[in-house]
C-alpha positions as CSV (number, residue, x, y, z in Angstrom):
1,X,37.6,18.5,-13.1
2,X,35.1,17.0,-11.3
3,X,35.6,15.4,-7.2
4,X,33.7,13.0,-6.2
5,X,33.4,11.0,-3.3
6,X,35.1,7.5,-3.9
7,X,32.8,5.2,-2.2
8,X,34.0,1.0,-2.4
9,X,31.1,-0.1,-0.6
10,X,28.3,1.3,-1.8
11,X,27.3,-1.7,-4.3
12,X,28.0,-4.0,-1.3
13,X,25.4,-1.8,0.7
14,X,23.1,-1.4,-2.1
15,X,23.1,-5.4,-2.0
16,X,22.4,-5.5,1.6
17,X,19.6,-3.2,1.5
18,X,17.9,-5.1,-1.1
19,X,18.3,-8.3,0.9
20,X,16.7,-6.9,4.0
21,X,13.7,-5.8,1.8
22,X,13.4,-9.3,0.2
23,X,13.6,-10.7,3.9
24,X,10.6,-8.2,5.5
25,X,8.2,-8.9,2.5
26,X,8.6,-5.6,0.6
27,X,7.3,-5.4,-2.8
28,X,8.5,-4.0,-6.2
29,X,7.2,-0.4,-6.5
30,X,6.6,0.4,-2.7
31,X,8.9,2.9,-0.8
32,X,11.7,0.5,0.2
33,X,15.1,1.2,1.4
34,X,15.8,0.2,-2.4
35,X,14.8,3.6,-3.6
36,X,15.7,5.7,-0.3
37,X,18.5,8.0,-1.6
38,X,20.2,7.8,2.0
39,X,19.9,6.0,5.0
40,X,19.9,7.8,8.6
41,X,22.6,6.5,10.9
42,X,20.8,5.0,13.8
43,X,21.4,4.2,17.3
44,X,19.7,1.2,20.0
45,X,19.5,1.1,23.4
46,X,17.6,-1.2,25.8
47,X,16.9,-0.2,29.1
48,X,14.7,-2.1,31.7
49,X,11.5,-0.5,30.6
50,X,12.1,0.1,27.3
51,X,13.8,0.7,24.2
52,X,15.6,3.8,22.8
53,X,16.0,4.8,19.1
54,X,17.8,7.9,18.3
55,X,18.4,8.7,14.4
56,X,20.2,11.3,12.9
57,X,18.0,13.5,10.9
58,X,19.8,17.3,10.7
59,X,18.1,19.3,8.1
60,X,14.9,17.4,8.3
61,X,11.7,18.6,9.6
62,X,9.4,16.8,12.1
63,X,7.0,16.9,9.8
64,X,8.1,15.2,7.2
65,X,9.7,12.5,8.9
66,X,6.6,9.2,9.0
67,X,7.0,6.5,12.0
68,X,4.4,3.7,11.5
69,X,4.4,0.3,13.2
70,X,2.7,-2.9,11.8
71,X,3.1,-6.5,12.5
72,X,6.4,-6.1,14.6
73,X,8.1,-3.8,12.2
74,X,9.0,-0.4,13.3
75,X,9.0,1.6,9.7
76,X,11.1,5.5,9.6
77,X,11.0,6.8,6.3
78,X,11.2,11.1,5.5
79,X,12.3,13.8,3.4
80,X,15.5,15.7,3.6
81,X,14.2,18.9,1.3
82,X,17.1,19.9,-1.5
83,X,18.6,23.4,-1.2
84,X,17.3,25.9,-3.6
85,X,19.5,25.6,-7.1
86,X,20.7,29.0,-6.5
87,X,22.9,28.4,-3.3
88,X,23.8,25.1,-4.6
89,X,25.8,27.0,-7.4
90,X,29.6,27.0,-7.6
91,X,29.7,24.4,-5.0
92,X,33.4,22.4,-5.6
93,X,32.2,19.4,-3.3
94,X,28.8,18.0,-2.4
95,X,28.4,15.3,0.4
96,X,25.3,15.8,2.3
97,X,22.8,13.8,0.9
98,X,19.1,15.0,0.1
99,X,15.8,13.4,-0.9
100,X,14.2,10.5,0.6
101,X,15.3,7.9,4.0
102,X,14.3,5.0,4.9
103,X,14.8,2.5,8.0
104,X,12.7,-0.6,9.0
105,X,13.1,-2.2,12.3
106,X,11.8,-5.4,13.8
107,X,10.8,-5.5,17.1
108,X,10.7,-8.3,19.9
109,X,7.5,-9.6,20.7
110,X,8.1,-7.5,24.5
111,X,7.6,-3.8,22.3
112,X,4.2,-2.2,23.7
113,X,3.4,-1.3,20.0
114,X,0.6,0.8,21.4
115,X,3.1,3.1,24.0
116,X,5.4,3.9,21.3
117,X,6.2,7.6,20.9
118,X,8.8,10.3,19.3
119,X,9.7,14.1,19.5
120,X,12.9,15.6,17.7
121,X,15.4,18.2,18.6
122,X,18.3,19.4,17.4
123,X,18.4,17.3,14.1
124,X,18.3,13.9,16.3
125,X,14.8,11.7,16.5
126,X,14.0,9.9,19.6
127,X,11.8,7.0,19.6
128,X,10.9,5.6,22.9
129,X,9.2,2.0,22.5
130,X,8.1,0.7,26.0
131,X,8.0,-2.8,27.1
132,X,5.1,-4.5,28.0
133,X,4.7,-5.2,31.4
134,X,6.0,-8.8,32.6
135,X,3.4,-11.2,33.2
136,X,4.0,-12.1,37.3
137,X,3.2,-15.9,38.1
138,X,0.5,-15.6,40.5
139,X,0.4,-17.9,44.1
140,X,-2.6,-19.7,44.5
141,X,-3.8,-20.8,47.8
142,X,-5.0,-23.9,48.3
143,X,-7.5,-24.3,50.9
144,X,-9.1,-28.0,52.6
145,X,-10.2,-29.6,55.6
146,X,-7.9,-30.5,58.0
């Protein structure tokens, strides 16, 4: 007999996915979250000079992992590498996903796309997107006779 995990939402998720990519202008035949064969869970924070991303990515190597960031959208896509066959033998139950990931993000117009940056530890990526710096209202003096 075989087990398998009994998943009720996966279509419904499937279905998402390919709305998002219809909404962010992918295309047919890119790498879209379409044809990612999992999806990193990901967590946001804001803070007042920036904003935090941390994704869970155990099992994958920095350098397989590919930020890129064009017109507002943050893009995370990787590579979780598959065991060799060998170990993979005699297994009763399989739930860690392997092959390719992939996460798109858009940002708000205050990202400083060009201070973005990243460094992973301990199967957990960090992106650290700064914000740009307020524009102040400047006081102008006004100056006359009398």
């Amino acid at each position: 007999m075989t087990m398998s995990r009994y998943e009720p939402w996966s279509l419904l998720n499937q279905l998402q996915r390919e709305l998002e990519r219809s909404f962010e202008g992918g295309r047919p035949g890119t790498d879209t979250a379409a044809t990612a064969e999992w999806t990193p869970a990901v967590d946001i924070k804001e803070e007042a000079d920036r904003y935090i991303l941390w994704a869970d990515l155990p099992g994958v190597s920095p350098d397989s992992i590919d930020i890129t960031m064009e017109n507002g959208i943050l893009t995370l896509k990787g590579e979780r590498q598959t065991e060799a066959t060998a170990r993979r033998e005699g297994l009763k139950r399989v739930e860690r996903v392997h092959g390719s990931f992939y996460r798109r993000f858009s940002l708000p117009d205050t990202a400083d796309a060009e201070g973005i940056s990243a460094r992973c530890s301990n199967g957990i990526l960090e992106i650290s997107i700064p914000k740009k710096a307020a524009i102040q209202p400047k006081k102008i003096t006004v100056t006359g006779e009398g």
